[in-house]
C-alpha positions in Angstrom: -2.5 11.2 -13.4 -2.1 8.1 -11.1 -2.3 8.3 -7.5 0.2 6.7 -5.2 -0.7 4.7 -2.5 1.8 2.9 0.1 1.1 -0.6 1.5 1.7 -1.2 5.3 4.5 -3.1 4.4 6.3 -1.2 2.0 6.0 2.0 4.9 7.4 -0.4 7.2 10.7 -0.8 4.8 10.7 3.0 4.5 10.6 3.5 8.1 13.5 0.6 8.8 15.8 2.4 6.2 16.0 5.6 8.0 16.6 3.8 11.3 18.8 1.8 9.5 21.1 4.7 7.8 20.1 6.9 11.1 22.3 4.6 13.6 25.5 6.4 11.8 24.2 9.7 10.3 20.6 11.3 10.9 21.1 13.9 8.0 22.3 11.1 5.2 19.2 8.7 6.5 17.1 11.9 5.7 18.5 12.6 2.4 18.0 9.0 1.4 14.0 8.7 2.7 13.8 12.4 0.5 14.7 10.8 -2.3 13.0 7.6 -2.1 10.0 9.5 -1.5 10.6 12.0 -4.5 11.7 9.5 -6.9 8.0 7.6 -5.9 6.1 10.7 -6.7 7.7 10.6 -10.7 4.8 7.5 -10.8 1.9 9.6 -10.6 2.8 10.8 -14.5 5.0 8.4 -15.7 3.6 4.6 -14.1 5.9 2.6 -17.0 9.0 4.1 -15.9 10.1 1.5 -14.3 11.2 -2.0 -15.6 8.5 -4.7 -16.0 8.9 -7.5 -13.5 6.3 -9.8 -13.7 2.1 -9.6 -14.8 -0.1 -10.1 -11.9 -3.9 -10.9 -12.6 -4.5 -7.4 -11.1 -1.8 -5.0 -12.5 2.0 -5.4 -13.5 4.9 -5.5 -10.8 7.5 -2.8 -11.5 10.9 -1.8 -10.5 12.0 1.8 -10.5 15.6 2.2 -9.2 16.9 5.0 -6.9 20.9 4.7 -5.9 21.2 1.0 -3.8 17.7 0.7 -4.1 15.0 -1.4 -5.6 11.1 0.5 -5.6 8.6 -2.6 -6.2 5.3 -1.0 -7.1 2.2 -2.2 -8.6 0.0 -0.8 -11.8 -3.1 -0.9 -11.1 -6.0 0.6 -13.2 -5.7 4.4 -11.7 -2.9 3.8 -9.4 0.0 3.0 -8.1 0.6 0.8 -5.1 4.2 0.7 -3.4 5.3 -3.0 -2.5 8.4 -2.1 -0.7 11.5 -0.8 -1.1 14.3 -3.0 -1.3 18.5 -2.6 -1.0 19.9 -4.1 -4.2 21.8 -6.5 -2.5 18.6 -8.3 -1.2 16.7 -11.0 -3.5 13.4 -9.0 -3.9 11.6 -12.6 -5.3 11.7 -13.8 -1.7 9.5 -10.8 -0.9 7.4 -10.1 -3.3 5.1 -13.0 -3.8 
């Protein structure tokens, strides 16, 4: 089993998409953040679930999708490390470098 870790920066996306959702409706910016977070914790079992996205000298860059969003997390030996967490609508290459 894999263990998840969380960058800074991708904690930082979580916490701007509740605020985000939040400004119109506290209980739908909750449901959201629940599943982000639940659909994260499917990577401790299952690390390939997402699509490949790129190999990195350290691990391979993957996508796992949850509604509008985009999960960019990185295989690394015995873990997983969370990027960020994207809306689709954003051009995730101009954040992940």
């Amino acid at each position: 089993m894999a263990e998840i870790r969380w960058t800074e920066e991708a904690l930082k996306w979580f916490r701007n998409i509740y605020d985000y959702i939040s400004e119109d409706n506290s209980i739908a910016a909750q449901k959201v953040i629940e599943g982000i977070y639940e659909k994260t914790q499917l990577l401790a079992n299952f690390p390939e679930i997402g699509y490949k996205y790129r190999d990195e000298t350290d691990g391979q860059v993957r996508i796992l999708l949850y509604g509008h969003y985009r999960i960019a997390y990185l295989i690394k030996q015995d873990d997983v490390e969370i990027l960020g967490i994207f809306h689709g609508s954003m051009e995730i290459g101009e954040y992940i470098k």
